[in-house]
LUMDOPA-981438 format. One record per residue (C-alpha): x, y, z; residue in three letters. Coordinates in pm, whole numbers, padded with zeros to 5 digits, always signed. Layout:
N
XYZALA
...
***
This chain:
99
-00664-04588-02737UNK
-00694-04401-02418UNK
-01078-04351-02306UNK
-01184-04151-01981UNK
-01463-04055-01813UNK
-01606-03783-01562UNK
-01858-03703-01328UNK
-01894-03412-01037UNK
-01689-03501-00675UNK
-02005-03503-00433UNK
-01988-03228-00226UNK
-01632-03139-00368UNK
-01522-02791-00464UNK
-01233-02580-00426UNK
-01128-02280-00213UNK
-01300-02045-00448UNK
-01632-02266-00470UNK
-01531-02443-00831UNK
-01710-02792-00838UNK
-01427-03043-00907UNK
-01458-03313-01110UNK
-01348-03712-01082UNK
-01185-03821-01387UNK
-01139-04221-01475UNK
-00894-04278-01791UNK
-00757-04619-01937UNK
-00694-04826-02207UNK
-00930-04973-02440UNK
-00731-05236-02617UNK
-00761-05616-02671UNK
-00682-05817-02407UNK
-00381-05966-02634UNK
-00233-05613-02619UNK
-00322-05584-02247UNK
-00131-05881-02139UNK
+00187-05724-02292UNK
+00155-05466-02039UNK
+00341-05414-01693UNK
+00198-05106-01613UNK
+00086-04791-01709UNK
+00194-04428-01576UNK
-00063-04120-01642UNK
+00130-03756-01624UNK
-00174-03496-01640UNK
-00081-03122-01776UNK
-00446-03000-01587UNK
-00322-02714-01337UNK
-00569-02830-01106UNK
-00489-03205-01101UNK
-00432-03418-00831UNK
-00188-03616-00835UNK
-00063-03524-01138UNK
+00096-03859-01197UNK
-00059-04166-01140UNK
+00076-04540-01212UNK
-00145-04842-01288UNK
-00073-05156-01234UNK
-00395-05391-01298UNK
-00486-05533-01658UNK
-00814-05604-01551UNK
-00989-05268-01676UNK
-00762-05154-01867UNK
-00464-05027-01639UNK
-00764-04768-01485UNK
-00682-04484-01271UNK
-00819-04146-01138UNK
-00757-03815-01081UNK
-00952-03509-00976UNK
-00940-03139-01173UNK
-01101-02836-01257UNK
-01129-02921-01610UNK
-01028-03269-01811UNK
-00659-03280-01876UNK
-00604-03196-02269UNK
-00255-03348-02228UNK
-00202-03660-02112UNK
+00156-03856-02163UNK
+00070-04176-02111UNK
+00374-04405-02044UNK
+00363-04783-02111UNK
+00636-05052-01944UNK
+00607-05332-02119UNK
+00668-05735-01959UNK
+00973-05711-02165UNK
+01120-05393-01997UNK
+01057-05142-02250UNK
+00879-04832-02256UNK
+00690-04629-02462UNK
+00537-04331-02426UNK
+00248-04104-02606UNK
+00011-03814-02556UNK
-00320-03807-02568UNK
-00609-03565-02535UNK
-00779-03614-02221UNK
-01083-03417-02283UNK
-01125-03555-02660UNK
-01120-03901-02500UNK
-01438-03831-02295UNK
-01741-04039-02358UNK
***
């Protein structure tokens, strides 16, 4: 399950004086899961995103990572590469993951 997180970029806003926001996402899966995990790529559809891709690498937290926006992402293909090679790949709703 992905799970993110936002709060207000101090002192952040955009040309046009929109307050951007910091957004955290990750995984929230057993640690037995975790460990199958090599890393974890984040592709955001939020126009205002930046980056809009963003690879994790560290089990510790969940494969965390960050971005900053406008608005949360509503689409977010998360991409798994597994120890083994594979890969697998879902979507997710960035802002329904919120907490």
């Amino acid at each position: 399950m992905v799970k993110s997180q936002a709060w207000e970029f101090l002192g952040g806003v955009d040309a046009k004086g929109n307050i951007l926001y910091r957004f955290e996402v990750w995984l929230d899966a057993p640690q037995n899961v975790l460990s199958r995990i090599d890393s974890v790529t984040y592709d955001y559809d939020a126009p205002s995103a930046t980056p809009k891709s963003r690879e994790a690498n560290q089990v510790i937290g969940g494969f965390r990572a960050r971005f900053g926006a406008l608005a949360c992402s509503k689409d977010i293909t998360v991409t798994l590469k597994m120890t083994d090679g594979s890969k697998r790949s879902a979507r997710a709703d960035g802002c329904r993951a919120l907490n």
